[in-house]
C-alpha positions as CSV (number, residue, x, y, z in Angstrom):
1,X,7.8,-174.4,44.8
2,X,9.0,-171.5,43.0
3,X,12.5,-170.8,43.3
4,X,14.1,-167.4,42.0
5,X,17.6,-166.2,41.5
6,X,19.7,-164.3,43.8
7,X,19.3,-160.4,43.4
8,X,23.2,-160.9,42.9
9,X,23.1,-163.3,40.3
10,X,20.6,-161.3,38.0
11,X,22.2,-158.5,37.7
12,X,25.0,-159.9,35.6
13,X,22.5,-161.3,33.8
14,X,20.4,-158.6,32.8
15,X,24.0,-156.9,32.5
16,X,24.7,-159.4,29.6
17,X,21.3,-159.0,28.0
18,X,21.3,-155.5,27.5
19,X,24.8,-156.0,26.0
20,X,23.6,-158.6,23.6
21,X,20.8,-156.4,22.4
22,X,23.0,-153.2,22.0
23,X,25.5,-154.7,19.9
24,X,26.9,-152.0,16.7
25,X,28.6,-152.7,14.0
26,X,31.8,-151.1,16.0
27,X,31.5,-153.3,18.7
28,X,31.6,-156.6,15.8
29,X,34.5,-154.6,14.3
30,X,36.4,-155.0,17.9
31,X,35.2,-158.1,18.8
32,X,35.8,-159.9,15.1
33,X,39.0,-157.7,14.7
34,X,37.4,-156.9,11.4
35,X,35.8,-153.7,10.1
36,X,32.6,-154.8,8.4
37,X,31.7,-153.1,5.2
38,X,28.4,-153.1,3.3
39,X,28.9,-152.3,-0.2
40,X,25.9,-151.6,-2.3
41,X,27.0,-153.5,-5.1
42,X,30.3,-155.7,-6.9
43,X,32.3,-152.5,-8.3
44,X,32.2,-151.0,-4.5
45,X,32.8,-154.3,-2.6
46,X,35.5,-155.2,-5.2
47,X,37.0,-151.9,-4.1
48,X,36.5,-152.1,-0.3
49,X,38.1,-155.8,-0.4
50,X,41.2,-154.5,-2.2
51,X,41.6,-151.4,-0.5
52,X,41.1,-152.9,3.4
53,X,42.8,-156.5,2.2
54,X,42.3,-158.6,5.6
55,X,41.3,-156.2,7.8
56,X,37.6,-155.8,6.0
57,X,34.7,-158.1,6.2
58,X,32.6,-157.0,3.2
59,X,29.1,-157.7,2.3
60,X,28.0,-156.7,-1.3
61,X,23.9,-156.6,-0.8
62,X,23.6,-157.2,-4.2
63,X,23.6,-161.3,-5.2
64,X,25.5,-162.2,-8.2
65,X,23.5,-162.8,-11.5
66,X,20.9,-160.0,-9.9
67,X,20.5,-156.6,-12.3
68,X,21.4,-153.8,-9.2
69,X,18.5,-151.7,-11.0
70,X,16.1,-154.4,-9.3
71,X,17.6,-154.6,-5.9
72,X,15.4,-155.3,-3.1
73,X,16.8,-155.9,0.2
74,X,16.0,-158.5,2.6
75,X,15.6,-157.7,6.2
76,X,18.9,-158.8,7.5
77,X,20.5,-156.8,4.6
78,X,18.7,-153.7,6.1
79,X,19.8,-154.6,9.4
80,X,23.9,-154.3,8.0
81,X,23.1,-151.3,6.4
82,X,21.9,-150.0,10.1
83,X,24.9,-152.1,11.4
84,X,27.9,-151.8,9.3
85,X,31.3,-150.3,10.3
86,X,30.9,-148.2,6.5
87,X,28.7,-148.4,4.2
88,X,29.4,-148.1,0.7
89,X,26.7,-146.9,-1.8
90,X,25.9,-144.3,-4.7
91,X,22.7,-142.3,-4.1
92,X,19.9,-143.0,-6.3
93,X,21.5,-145.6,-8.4
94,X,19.5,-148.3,-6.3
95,X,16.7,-146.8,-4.4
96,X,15.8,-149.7,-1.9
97,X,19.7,-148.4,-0.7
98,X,18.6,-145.2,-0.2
99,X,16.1,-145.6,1.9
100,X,17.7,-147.9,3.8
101,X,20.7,-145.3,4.5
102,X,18.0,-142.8,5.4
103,X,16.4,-144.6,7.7
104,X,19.4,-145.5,9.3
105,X,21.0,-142.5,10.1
106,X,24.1,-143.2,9.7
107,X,27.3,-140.8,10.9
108,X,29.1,-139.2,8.5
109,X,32.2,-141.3,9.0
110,X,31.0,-144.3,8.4
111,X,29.4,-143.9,5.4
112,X,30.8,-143.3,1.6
113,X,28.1,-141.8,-0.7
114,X,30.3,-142.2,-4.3
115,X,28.4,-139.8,-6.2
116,X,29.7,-137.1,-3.5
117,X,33.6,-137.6,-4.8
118,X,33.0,-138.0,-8.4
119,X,31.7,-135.6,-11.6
120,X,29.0,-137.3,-12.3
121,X,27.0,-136.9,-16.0
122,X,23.9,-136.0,-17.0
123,X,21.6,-139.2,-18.0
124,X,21.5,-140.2,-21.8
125,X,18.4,-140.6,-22.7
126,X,18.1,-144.3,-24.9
127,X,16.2,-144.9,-27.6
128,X,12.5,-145.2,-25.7
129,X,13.1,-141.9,-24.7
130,X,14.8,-140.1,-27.3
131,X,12.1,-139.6,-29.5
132,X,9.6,-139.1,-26.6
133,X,8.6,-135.2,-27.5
134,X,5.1,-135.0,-29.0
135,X,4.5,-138.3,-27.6
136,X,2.7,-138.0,-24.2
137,X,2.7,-142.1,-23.8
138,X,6.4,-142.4,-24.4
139,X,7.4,-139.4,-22.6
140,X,5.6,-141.4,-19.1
141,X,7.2,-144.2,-19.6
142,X,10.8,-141.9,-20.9
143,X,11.2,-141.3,-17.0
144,X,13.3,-144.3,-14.8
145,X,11.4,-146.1,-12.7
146,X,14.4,-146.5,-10.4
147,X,14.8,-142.8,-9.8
148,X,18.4,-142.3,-10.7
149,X,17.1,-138.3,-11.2
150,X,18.9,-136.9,-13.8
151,X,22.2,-138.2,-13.4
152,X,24.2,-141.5,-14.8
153,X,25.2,-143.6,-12.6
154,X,27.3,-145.9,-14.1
155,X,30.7,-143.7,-12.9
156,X,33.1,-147.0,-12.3
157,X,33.5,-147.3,-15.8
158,X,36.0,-144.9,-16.0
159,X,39.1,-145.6,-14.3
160,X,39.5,-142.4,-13.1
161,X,36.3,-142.2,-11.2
162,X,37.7,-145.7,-9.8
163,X,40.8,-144.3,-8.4
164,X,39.1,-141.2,-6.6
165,X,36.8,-143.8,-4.8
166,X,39.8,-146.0,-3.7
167,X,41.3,-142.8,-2.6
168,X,37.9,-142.2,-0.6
169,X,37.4,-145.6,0.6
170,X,41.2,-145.7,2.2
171,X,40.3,-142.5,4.2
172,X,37.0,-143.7,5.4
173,X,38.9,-147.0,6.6
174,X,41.5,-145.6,8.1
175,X,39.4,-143.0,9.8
176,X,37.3,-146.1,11.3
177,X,40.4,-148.4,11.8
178,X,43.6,-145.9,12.3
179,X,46.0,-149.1,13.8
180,X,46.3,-150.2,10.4
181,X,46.0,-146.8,8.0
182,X,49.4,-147.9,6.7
183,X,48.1,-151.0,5.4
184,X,45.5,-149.6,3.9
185,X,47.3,-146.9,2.3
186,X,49.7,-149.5,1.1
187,X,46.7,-151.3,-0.4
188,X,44.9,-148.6,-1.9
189,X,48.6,-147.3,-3.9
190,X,48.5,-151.0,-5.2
191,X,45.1,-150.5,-6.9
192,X,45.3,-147.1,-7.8
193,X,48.7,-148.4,-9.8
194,X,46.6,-151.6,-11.6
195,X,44.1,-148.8,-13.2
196,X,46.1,-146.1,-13.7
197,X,47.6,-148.7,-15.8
198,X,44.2,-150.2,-17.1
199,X,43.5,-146.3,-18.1
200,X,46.2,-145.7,-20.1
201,X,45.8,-149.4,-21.9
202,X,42.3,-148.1,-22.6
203,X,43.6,-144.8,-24.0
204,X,46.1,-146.6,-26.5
205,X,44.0,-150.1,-27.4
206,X,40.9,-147.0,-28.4
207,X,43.6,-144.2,-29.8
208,X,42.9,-145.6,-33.9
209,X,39.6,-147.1,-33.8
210,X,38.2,-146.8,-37.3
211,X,34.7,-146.5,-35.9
212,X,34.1,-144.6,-32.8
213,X,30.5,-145.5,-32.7
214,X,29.0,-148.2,-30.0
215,X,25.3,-149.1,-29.6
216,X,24.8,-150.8,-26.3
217,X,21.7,-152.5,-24.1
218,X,21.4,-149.8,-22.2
219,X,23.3,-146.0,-21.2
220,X,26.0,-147.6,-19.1
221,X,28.8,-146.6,-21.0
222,X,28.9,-143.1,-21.0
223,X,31.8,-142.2,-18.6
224,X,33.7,-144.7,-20.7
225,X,32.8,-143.1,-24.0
226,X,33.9,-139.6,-23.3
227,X,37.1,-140.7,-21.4
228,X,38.4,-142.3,-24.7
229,X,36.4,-140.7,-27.4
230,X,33.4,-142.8,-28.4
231,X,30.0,-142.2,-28.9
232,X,27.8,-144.4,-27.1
233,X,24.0,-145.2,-28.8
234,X,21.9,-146.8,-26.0
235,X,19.4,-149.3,-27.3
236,X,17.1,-148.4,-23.6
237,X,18.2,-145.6,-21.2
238,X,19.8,-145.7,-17.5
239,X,16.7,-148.5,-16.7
240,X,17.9,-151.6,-18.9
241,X,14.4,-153.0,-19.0
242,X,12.3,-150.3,-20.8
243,X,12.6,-150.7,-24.1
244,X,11.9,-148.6,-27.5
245,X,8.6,-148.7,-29.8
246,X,8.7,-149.8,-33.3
247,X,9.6,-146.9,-35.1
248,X,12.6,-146.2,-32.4
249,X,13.8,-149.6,-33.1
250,X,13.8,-148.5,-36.8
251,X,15.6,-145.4,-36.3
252,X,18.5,-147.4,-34.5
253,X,18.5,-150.2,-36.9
254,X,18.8,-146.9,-39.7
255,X,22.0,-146.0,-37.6
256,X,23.7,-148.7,-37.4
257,X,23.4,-149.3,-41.2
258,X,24.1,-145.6,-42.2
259,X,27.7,-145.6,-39.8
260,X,28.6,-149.5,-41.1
261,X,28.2,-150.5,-37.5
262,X,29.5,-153.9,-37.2
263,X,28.2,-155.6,-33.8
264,X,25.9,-154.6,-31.3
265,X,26.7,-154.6,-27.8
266,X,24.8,-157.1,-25.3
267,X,25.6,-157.5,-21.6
268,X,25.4,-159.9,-19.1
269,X,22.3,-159.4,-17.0
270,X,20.4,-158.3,-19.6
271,X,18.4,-159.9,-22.2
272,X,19.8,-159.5,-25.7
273,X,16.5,-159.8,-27.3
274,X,16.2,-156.4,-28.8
275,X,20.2,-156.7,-29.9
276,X,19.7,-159.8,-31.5
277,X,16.8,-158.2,-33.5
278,X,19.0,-155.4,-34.8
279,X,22.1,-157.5,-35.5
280,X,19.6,-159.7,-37.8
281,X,17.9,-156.8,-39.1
282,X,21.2,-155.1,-40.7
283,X,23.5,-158.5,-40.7
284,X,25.6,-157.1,-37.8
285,X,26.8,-159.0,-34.7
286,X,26.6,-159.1,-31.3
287,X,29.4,-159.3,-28.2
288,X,29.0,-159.0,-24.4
289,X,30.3,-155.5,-23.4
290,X,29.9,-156.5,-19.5
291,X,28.9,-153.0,-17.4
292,X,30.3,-154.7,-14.2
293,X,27.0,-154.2,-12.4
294,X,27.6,-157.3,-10.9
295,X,29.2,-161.1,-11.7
296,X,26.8,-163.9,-13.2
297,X,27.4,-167.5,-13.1
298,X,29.7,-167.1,-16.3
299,X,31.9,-164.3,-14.3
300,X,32.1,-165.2,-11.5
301,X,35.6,-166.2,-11.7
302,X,36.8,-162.3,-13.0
303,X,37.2,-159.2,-11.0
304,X,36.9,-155.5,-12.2
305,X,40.3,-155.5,-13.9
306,X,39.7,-158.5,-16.1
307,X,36.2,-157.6,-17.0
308,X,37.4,-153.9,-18.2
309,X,40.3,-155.7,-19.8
310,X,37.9,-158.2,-21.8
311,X,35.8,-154.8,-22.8
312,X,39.0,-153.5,-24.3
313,X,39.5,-156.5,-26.6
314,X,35.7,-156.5,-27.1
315,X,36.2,-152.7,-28.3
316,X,39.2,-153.1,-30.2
317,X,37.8,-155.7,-32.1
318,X,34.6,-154.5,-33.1
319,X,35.5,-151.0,-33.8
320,X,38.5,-151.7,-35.6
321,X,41.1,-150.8,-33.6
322,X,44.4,-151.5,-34.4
């Protein structure tokens, strides 16, 4: 025989079930005693996990030893994006982000969009697109496929641009978790003091550099070139995987034997193919000048100050810096 509940008993239980299925990302945050953070990639999660110390639960959607350029979220990564206490991103540096924020609409308050409390700069074009005008093929293929528009987004090079995004991520989290604001203001001073104190290292390490000159992978240094005075000559553009034709190749390799250019600049998630073919063209060398995209298997041991502290050796030693 069929049996059924008493009309008692299944209330609670549909009571329970509704609750299950509404859950937010506040009501994890209460229940955890942790205010979960989705950061779009390391530089942001490194700064959400400094600045909200144990009261933050991050999740960087991008995987070690994967280029950010290339992201592609999985579902469940879509659902923290929808889910998240804050959300941490830069508009159109990784488009699958984007959308993702869009189609969550999310509240103001719980969401820090970086490129709305920085300067950011206008993109440099690399060498596949430099010499693009008159060339109808290379001035298709001149335009980023990852639609970062017309701006660089590579803005947590520079210190500075680091400490105005600590300064934003302590007032989203203490807007979302007031009970501990002090911490978190605590936190953020701490961090704010390790690079202003990184900046200033970079400002005298780079003050005497006998060539001011760097060609890189890719345009991700130029927020740290004009904070200390360097001239940044990127092998491909914003998008580290297009690459220049023959006779852009030639002008580069031309460059870096005019200005006595000593090494070439490779980085970690990115293949050093071209750089290697330069170096060997004009007897030159290479070194890793790491963007802190993200940690490999090699890095995954460092954090953002010891990477932009191994730059500044890198930098001092191949541009002569005394």
């Amino acid at each position: 025989m069929k049996r059924t509940l008493p009309l008692l008993a299944v209330v609670p239980l549909i009571a329970l079930l509704a609750s299950c299925g509404s859950s937010s990302g506040s009501d994890d945050a209460s229940s955890s005693g942790t205010v979960s953070v989705a950061a779009s990639f390391y530089p942001f999660a490194y700064v959400a996990q400094q600045v909200g110390g144990q009261h933050v639960s991050v999740e960087n959607l991008t995987s070690p030893g994967t280029e950010p350029h290339d992201l592609e979220l999985k579902p469940k990564q879509v659902a923290d994006v929808q889910d998240a206490d804050l959300v941490v991103f830069e508009e159109h540096f990784q488009a699958a982000v984007d959308e993702a924020v869009d189609q969550a609409d999310r509240p103001d308050d719980g969401t820090l969009d970086v490129a709305s409390v920085v300067t950011l700069k206008p993109t440099q074009p690399g060498g596949e697109e430099e010499h693009a005008e008159g060339d109808d093929h290379a001035d298709e293929e001149g335009h980023d496929d990852h639609d970062h528009g017309d701006e660089d987004p590579h803005t947590w090079l520079d210190p500075d641009n680091m400490i105005a995004i600590t300064k934003a991520m302590e007032a989203k989290l203490s807007k979302i978790d007031p009970d501990h604001a002090d911490e978190y203001a605590a936190n953020a001073a701490q961090l704010e003091s390790e690079l202003t104190s990184l900046g200033a290292d970079f400002e005298t390490g780079l003050k005497t550099c006998t060539n001011r000159t760097i060609v890189t992978s890719h345009a991700a240094f130029q927020y740290l070139a004009a904070r200390y005075d360097l001239t940044q000559v990127p092998i491909a553009g914003i998008d580290p995987s297009n690459e220049p034709s023959p006779s852009q190749l030639a002008d580069i390799t031309q460059l870096v034997r005019a200005e006595k250019i000593t090494t070439i600049f490779t980085e970690e998630l990115v293949s050093p193919a071209i750089a290697d073919t330069i170096a060997s063209e004009t007897g030159a060398t290479t070194a890793t000048l790491d963007p802190i995209e993200g940690l490999s298997a090699d890095t995954k041991n460092e954090t953002y100050l010891t990477l932009m502290r191994k730059n500044l050796a890198t930098l001092k030693k191949a541009n002569g810096c005394s």
